[in-house]
N, C-alpha and C positions, 0 to 999 in steps of 0.2 A: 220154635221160639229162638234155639239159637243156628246161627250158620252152619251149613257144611263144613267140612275140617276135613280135605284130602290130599293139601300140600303140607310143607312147612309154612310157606305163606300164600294165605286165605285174604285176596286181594277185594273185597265184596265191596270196597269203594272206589275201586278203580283210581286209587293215587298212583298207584305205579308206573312205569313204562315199560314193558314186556322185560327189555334187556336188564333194569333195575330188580324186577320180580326173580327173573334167572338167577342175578347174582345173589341174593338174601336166599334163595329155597339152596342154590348150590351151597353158598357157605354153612348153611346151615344143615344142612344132609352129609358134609362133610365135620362138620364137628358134633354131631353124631355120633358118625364112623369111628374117630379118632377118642371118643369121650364117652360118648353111651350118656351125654347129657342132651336133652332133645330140647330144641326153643319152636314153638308157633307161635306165627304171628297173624293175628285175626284183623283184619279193618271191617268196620261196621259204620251206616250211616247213622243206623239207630239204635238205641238200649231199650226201646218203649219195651214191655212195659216197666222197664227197671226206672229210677230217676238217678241212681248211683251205680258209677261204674267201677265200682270195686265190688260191687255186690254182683253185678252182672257178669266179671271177670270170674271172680270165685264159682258162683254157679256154674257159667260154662266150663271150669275145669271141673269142678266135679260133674256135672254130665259127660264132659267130655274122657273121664275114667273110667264112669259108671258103665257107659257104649261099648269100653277096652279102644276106644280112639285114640285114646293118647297113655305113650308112655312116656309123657312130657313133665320136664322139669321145673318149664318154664310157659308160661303164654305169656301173651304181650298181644292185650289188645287195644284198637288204635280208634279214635273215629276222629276223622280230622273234620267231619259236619260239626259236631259238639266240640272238639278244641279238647279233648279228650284221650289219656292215655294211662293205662294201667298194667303194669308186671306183677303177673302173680307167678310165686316160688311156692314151690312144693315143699312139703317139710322135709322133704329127704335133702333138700342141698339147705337149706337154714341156717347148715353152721359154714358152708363153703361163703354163702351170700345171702347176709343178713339184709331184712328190712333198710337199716341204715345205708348198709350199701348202695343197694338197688334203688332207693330215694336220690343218692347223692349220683348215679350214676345218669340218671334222670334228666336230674338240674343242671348238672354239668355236661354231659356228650348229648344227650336226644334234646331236650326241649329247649334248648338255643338256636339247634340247626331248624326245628320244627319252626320256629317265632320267625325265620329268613324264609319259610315254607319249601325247607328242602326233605321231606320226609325220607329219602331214601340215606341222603346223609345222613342225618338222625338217629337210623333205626341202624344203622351201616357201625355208625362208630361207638350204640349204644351194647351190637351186641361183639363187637371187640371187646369190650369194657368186659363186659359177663364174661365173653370166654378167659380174659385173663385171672379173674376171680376166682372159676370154675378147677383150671386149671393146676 
């Protein structure tokens, strides 16, 4: 039902460009290392059989815990076919990076650069954003 999960990012719609992939899985294995806070980022074409992708986001983290796949803080999944994007936070950073946060970080760094269809910029300057929250 849901994708494989063997990077940081789980490119399954192919928006990336190898080099742009590189640089999200490196920065992000790197603020890991330095944080012990982990972000994946899933791209999906489809949520079928979900219609809502907050509920598809949430499921896949919790399968993706239930597996021991993730000891993830954070997912971030994307489907740029549906126009679609969701960050789901684990309750453990809640109080680093509230709901409101993560809304507002949203609106203002990723789905601006997404509407110009630059996804890697987007997701580039959304999880600057996070790491400065996190931090």
């Amino acid at each position: 039902m849901f994708p494989a999960v063997n990077d940081f990012v789980n490119d399954n719609e192919n928006i990336f460009k190898k080099h742009e992939k590189l640089i999200l899985n490196t920065t992000l294995e790197n603020f890991e290392r330095s944080s012990n806070n982990k972000i994946i980022i899933v791209t999906v074409a489809s949520i079928l059989p979900y219609d809502d992708i907050f509920k598809y986001s949430l499921d896949m983290a919790n399968f993706l815990v239930s597996e021991k796949q993730l000891g993830t803080k954070i997912l971030i999944v994307l489907s740029k076919n549906l126009r679609q994007i969701q960050i789901q936070n684990s309750d453990s950073i809640a109080n680093l990076l509230t709901d409101e946060e993560t809304k507002n970080i949203l609106e203002t760094f990723i789905i601006p650069e997404f509407k110009k269809g630059d996804y890697f910029k987007g997701l580039k300057k959304g999880i600057s954003e996070i790491k400065k929250e996190l931090n």
